[in-house]
C-alpha positions in Angstrom: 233.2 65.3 151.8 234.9 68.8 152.0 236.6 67.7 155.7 238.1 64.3 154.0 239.3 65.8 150.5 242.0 68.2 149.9 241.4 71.2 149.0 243.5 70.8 145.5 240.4 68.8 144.3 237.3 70.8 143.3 234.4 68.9 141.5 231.8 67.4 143.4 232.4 68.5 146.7 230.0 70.9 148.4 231.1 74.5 148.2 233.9 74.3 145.6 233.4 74.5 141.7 235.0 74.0 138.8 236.1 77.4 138.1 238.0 78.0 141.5 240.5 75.9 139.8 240.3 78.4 136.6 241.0 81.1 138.6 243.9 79.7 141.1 245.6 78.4 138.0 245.5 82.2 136.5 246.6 83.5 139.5 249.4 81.2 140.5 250.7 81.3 136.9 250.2 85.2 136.8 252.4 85.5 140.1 254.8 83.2 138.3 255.4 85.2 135.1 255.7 88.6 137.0 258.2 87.1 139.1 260.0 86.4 136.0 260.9 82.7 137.6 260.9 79.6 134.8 258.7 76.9 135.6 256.7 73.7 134.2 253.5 73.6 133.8 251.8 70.1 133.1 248.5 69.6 132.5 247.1 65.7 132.2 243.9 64.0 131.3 243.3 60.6 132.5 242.3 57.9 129.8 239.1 56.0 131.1 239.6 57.2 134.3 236.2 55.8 135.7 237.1 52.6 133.9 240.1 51.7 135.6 239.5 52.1 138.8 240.4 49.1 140.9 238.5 48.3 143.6 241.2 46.9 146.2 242.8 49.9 145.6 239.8 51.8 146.5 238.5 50.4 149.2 242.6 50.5 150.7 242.0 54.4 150.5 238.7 54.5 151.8 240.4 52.4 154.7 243.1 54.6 155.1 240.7 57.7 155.2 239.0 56.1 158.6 235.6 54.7 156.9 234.4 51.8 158.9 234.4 48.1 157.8 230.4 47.7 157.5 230.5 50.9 154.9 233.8 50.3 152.9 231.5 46.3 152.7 228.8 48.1 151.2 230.6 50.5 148.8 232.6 47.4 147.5 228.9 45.6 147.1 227.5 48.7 144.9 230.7 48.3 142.6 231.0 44.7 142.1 227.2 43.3 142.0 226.7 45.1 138.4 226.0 42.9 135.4 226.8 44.2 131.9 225.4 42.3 128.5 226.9 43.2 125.1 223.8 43.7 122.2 224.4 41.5 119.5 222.2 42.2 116.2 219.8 44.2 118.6 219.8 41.4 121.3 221.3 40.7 124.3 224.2 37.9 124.4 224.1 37.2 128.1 225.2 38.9 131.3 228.6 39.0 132.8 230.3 41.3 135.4 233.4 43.7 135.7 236.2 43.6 138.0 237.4 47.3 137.9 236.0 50.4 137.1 233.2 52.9 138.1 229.9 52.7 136.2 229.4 56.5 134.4 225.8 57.9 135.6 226.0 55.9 138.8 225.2 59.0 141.8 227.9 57.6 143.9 230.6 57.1 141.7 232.1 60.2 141.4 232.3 61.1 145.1 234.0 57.0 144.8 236.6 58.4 142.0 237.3 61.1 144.5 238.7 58.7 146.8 240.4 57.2 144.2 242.0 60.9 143.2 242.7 61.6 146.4 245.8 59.4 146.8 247.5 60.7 143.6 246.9 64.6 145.0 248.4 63.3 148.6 251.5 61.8 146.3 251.8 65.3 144.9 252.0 66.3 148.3 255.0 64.6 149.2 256.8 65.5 146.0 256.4 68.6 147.2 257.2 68.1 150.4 260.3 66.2 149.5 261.3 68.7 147.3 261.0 66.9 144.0 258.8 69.7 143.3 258.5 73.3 144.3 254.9 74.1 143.1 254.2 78.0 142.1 254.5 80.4 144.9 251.2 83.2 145.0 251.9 86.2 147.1 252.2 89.2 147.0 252.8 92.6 148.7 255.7 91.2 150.9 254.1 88.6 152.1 255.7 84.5 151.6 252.3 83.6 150.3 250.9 80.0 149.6 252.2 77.6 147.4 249.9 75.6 144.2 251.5 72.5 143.4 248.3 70.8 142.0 244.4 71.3 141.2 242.4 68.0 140.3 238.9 68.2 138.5 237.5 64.7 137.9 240.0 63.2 135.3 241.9 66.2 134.5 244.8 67.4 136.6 247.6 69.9 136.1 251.0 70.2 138.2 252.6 72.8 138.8 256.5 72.8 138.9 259.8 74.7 139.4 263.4 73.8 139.5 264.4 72.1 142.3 267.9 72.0 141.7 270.4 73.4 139.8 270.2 71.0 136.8 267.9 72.0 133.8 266.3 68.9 132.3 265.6 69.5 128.6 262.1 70.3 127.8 262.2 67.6 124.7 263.6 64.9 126.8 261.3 65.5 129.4 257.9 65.6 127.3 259.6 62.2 125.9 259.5 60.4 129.1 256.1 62.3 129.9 254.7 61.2 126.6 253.3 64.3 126.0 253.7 67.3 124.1 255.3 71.2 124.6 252.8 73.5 124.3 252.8 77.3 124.8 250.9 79.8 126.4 247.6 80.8 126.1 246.5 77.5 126.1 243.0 75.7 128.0 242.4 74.4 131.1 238.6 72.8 131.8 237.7 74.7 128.7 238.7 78.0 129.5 241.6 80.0 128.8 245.1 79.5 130.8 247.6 82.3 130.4 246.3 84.6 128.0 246.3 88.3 128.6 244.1 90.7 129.6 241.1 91.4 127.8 242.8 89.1 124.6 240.0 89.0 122.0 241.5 85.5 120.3 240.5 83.4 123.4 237.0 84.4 122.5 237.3 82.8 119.0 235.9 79.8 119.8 232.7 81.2 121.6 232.1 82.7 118.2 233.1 79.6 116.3 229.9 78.1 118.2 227.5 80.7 117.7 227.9 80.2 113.9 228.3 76.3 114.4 225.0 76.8 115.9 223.5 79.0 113.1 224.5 76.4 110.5 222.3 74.1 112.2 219.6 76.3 111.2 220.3 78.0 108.3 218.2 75.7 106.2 215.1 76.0 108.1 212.0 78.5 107.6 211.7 80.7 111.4 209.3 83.0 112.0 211.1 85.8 113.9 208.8 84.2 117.2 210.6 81.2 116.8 214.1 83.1 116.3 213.4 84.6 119.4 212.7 81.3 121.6 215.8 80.2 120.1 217.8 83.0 120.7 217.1 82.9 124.3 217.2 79.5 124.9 220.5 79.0 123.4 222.4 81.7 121.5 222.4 84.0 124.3 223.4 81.2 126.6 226.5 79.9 124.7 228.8 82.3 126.5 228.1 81.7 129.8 230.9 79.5 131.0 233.1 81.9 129.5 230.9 85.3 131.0 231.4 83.8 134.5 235.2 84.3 135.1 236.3 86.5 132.4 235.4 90.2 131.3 234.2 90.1 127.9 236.3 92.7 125.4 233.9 95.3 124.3 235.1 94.0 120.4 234.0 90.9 121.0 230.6 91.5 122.6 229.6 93.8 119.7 230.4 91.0 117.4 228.6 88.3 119.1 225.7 91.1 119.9 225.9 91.8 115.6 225.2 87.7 115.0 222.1 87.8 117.5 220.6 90.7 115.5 221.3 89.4 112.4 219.6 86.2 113.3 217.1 87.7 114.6 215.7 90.4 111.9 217.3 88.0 109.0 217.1 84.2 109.5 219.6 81.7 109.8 221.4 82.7 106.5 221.9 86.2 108.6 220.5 88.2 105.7 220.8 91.9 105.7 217.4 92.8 106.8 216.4 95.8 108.4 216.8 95.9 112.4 213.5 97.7 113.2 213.8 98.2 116.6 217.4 98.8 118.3 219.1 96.2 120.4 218.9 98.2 123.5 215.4 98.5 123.4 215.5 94.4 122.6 217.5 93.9 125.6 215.2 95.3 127.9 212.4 93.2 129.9 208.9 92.5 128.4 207.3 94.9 130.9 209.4 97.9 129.6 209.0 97.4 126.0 212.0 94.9 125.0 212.3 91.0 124.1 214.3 89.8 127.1 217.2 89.2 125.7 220.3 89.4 128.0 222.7 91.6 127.4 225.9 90.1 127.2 228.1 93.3 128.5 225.5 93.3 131.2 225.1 89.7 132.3 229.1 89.3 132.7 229.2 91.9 135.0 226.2 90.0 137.0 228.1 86.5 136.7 231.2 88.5 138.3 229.3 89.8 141.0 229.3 85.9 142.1 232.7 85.9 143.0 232.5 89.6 145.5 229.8 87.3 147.0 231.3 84.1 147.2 234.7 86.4 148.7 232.6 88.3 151.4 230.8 85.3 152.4 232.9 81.9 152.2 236.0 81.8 154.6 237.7 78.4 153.9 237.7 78.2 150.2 241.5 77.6 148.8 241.2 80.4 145.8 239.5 83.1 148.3 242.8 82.2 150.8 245.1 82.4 147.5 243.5 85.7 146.6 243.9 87.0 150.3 247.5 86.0 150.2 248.5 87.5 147.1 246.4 90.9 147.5 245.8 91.3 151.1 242.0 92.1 152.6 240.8 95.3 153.0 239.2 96.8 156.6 236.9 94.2 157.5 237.4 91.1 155.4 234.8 91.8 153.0 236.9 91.7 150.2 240.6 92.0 149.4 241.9 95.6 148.8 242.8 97.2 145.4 244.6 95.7 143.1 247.7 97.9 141.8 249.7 95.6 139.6 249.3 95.4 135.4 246.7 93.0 134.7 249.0 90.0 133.4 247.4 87.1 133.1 245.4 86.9 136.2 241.2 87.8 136.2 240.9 89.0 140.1 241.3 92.1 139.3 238.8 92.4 136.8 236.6 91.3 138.8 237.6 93.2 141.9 237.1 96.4 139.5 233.4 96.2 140.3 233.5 95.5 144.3 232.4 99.4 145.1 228.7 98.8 142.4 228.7 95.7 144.2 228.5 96.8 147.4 226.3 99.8 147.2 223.5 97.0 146.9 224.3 95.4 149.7 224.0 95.9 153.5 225.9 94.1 156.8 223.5 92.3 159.6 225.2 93.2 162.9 226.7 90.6 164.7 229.6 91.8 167.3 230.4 94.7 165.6 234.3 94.0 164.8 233.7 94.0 160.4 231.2 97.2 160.0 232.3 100.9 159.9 230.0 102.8 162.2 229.6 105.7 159.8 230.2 104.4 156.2 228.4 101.0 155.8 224.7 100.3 155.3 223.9 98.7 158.6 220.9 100.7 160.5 217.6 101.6 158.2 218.5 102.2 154.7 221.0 105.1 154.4 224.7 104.9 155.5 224.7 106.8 159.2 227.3 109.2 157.3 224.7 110.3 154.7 222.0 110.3 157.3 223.2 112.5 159.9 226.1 114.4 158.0 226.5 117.2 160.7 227.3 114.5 163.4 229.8 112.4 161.2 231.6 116.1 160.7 231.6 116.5 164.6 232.7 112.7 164.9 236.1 111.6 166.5 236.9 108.7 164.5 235.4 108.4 161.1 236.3 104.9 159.9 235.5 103.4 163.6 233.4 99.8 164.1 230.6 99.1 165.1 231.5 98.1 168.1 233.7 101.2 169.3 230.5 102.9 169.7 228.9 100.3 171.8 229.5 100.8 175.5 228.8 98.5 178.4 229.2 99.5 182.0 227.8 98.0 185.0 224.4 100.1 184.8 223.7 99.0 181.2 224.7 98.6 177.7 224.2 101.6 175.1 225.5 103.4 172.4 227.5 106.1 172.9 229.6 107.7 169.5 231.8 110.0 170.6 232.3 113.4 169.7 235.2 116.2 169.5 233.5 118.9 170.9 230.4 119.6 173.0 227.2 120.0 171.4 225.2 122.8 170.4 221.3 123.3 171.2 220.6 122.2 168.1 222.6 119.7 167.2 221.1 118.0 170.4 217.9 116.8 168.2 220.1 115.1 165.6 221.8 113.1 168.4 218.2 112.1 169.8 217.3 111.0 166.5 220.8 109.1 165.8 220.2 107.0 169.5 215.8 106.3 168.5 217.5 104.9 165.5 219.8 102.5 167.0 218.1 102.0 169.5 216.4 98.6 168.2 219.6 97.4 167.7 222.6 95.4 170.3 225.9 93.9 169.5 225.6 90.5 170.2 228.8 89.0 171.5 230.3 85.9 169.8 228.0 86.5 166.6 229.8 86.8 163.3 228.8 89.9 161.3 227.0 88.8 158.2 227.3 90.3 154.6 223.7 90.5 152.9 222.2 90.9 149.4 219.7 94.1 149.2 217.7 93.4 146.3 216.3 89.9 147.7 214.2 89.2 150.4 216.2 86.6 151.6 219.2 88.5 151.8 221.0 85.9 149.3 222.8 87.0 146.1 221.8 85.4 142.5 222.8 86.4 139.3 219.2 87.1 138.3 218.1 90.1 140.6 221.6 91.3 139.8 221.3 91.5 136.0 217.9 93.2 136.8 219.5 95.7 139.2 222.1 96.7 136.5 219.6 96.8 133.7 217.2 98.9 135.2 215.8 101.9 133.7 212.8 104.2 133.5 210.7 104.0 130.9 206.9 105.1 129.9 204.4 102.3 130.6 204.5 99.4 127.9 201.0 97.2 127.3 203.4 94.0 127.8 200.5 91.9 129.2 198.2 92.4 126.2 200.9 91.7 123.7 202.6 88.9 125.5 200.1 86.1 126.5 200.2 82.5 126.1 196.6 82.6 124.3 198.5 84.2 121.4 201.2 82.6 119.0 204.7 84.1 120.0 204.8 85.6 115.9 201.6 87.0 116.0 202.7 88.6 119.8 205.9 89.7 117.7 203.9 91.8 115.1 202.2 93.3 118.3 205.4 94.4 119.9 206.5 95.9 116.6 203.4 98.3 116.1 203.4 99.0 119.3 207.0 100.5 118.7 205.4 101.6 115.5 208.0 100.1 113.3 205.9 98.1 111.0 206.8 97.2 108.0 204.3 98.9 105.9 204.7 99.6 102.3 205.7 103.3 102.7 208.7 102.5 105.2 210.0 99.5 103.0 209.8 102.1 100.5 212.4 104.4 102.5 214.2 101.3 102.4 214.8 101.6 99.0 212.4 99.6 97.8 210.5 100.5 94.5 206.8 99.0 95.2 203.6 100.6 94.5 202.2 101.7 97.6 198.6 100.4 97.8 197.1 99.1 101.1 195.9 95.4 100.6 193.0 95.2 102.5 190.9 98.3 101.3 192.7 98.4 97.9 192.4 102.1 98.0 194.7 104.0 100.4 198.5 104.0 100.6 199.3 101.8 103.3 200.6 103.3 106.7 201.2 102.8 110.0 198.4 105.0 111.1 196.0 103.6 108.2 196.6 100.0 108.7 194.7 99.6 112.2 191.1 101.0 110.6 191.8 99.1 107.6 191.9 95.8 109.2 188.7 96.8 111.8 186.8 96.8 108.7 188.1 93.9 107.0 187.0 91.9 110.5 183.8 93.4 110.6 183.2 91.6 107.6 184.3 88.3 108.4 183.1 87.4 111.9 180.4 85.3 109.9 182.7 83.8 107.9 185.3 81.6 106.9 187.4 83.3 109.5 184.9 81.2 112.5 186.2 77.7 111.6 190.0 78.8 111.8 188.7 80.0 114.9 187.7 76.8 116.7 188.1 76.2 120.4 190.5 78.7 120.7 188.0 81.3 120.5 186.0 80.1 123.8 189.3 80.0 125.4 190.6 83.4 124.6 189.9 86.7 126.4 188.2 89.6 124.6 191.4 91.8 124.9 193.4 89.2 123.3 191.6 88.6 120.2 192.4 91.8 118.3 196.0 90.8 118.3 195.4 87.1 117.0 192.6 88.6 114.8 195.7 91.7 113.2 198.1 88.8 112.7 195.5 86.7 111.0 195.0 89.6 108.3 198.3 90.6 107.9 199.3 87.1 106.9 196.8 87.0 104.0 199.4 89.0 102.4 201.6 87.7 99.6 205.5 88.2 100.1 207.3 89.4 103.2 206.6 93.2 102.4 204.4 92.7 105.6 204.9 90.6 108.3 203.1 92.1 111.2 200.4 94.6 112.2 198.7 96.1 115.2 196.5 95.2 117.5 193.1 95.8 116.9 190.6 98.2 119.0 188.5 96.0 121.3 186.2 93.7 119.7 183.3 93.2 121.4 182.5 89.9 121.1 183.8 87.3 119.4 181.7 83.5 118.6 181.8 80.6 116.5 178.9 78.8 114.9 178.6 75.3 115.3 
């Protein structure tokens, strides 16, 4: 598909998503407004634009395109053989059939409305070409640089324009014959903010604007704090995404959306003000060190950006990585383009180039010929940098930021490696050169090979967001009993009052009490003690020594011969702790080991 659409169209076709459009249109309009040059900027949506496709017309431009008779024959077969029946009063009225249009949910029909697309963005071609329009012009650092006249997603386009002539054509007769209407920037393009400045908290409005759309949902509703948690996950924390994976979230906004996920979490729906027991750093940590798993958004943005430094080192075609090349040059190597100088503006490369240097610390080069990897300074042989490895000998080097394969000699006895030096070397230093040349010695330039760019942290050597977000979240902390306190044999609210005791922040009588609260402080199991943190857990192993006979058995059932001893205790605290009246107590600790759990038939 890629070799018979332009590159101005970006949905569907392999390689190419939706937010390279995002991001050219930033650019090329950020290139624009520094240049201080006027332009137009129209953005269209098609009306039915699957609907009113006409076949003739489409099977003209699959012609034109070179696609033989027997296939064009069969394309026009999978449009025209559909029957369509109209329910009336619940039944159908008989069958007829179409004679335009794609059918929505059909797998071939959008790679057909790319055909279809295809001829407008080659008419745009030759406007530009005839001059009718100039497009916007992205380049930088003396360079001419390439020129965006138009980017096409599905049934949304936008053009861009400039004066061709002399003659200014008013902006309200224009948008007259247009039938549209003058807008102003910021506005949105695919969803996403077009024009707005750097780190400009407003555009992030409407991520909030769901959250709390999303909250209304389930303000009514009675969640346990387990089932605030699946929630919270499974869609709270994902509503920013889109958003997280082109732009740099402002640190004003990330504590605000951060502040609705607490409050959801520790308070409901309703986001009462309830205590946070446990801080939201220790919640966004993993399971196995002691959090929930909730992402951090702060973090995750900067893992969704990391994309884009991979996509860069790694794709060569791709029409934004050759508009970001032309308007801020590459660095040595290719890898990824050099510093950017300039005010922010409007454009988001430079955010995202911000954190190239992190980036690449976590990732290493597979030696091809040679001709993209410093000899000294990039991770290519073992696991250390050969600079950081053998410091005395990059000191004696003769050229520091030399390739790969500078130091590769061939002659007519052999091939080798041979770094040079600027002086001869001492006794001593002679063992350090041994040990540089063992090293490489496993290793060859291979002629003709590309050098390849590869991801550290997985085995395959390819990048994902995932073992990113892990990398930046990473931190040492003391052993955590995750697997006894998250298990599947266990309701998630009864493995929610685990995790809170075992960050011993229970809410026990005597901490609702430093609260504020004024409540008589009288454990309700033994009816004689206060009731603590450390008293609770002996408390309720008496109270279950006196029930295994009991009525407790029969709430048992099967799910007693199922469970494992060392889960029990935790279903057998939470079972306790919710014979208590009010919400003075919601969760307790684990139990010691129980021995040996049964139920009577």
């Amino acid at each position: 598909m890629g070799e018979v659409i332009s590159d101005s169209q970006h949905a569907f076709v392999h390689g190419r998503q939706i937010l390279d459009a995002v991001l050219i249109a930033n650019e090329a309009l950020d290139s624009r407004l520094k240049g201080n040059n006027p332009g137009l900027l129209l953005k269209m949506d098609i009306e039915k634009a699957f609907d009113h496709v006409k076949w003739d017309f489409l099977m003209d431009v699959m012609s034109k395109m070179g696609f033989g008779h027997r296939w064009i024959k069969w394309m026009n077969w999978c449009c025209s053989t559909a029957s369509f029946s109209i329910l009336i009063n619940g039944s159908p009225s008989g069958f007829f059939r179409s004679s335009r249009g794609l059918r929505q949910g059909n797998p071939l029909s959008p790679y057909l409305f790319l055909f279809a697309m295809e001829a407008l963005s080659q008419l745009l071609s030759c406007a530009r070409n005839g001059g009718f329009i100039s497009g916007f012009r992205v380049g930088g650092r003396g360079r001419e640089g390439l020129i965006v006249s138009h980017l096409l997603i599905k049934s949304q386009s936008e053009q861009n324009g400039g004066h061709s002539s002399g003659e200014g054509i008013p902006m309200e007769t224009l948008a007259s014959v247009l039938g549209c209407k003058i807008g102003s920037l910021p506005t949105s393009y695919l969803g996403l903010p077009l024009g707005a400045p750097y780190i400009s908290t407003r555009v992030w409005d409407a991520v909030e604007e769901r959250f709390r759309k999303r909250l209304s949902l389930w303000k009514r509703q009675y969640l346990s704090k387990g089932g605030r948690l699946t929630l919270l996950k499974s869609t709270l924390s994902s509503l920013p995404t889109y958003f997280l994976s082109l732009f740099v979230i402002p640190k004003k906004v990330c504590a605000r959306l951060e502040k609705i996920q607490r409050d959801f979490l520790w308070g409901g729906g309703a986001l009462e003000n309830k205590p946070h027991l446990v801080s939201w750093k220790a919640i966004c940590a993993t399971k196995k060190e002691g959090g929930l798993g909730i992402r951090s958004l702060s973090t995750f943005n900067k893992a969704l950006l990391g994309k884009w430094l991979w996509r860069f080192a790694n794709e060569n075609e791709s029409l934004w990585k050759q508009i970001i090349s032309s308007k801020y040059d590459l660095q040595e190597g290719g890898w990824c383009s050099k510093g950017v100088r300039d005010r922010y503006g409007v454009g988001v490369w430079k955010a995202i180039r911000n954190g190239w240097e992190n980036f690449r610390s976590h990732s290493r080069f597979i030696i091809g010929d040679g001709t993209r990897v410093k000899f000294w300074k990039d991770l290519w042989c073992g696991n250390q940098a050969l600079e950081e490895a053998f410091p005395i000998l990059f000191n004696l080097s003769v050229n520091k930021d030399g390739w790969v394969a500078e130091a590769w000699e061939e002659e007519e006895v052999g091939e080798s490696w041979g770094p040079c030096f600027n002086r001869h070397l001492n006794d001593w230093e002679v063992g350090e050169v041994e040990s540089l040349l063992c090293k490489l010695h496993p290793l060859t330039i291979r002629r003709g090979v590309e050098d390849l760019f590869r991801w550290k942290e997985n085995k395959n050597g390819s990048f994902s967001v995932k073992s990113f977000y892990s990398l930046l979240s990473r931190d040492t902390k003391p052993p955590f009993p995750a697997r006894t306190i998250w298990t599947p044999w266990v309701p998630i609210r009864a493995s929610f009052f685990g995790w809170e005791a075992a960050w011993n922040r229970l809410l026990t009588t005597d901490r609702l009490k430093r609260f504020g609260w004024s409540i008589p402080n009288r454990c309700f199991l033994c009816k004689q003690e206060e009731e603590t943190t450390d008293h609770l857990p002996s408390s309720v192993l008496r109270e279950s020594q006196n029930v295994m006979a009991s009525d407790l058995l029969p709430f048992w059932g099967a799910l007693g011969d199922a469970l494992l001893c060392e889960k029990k205790p935790l279903g057998l605290a939470w079972f306790f702790c919710g014979q208590k009246k009010g919400e003075s107590l919601e969760s307790c600790p684990p139990l010691p080991d129980v021995d040996h759990l049964e139920r009577k038939e």
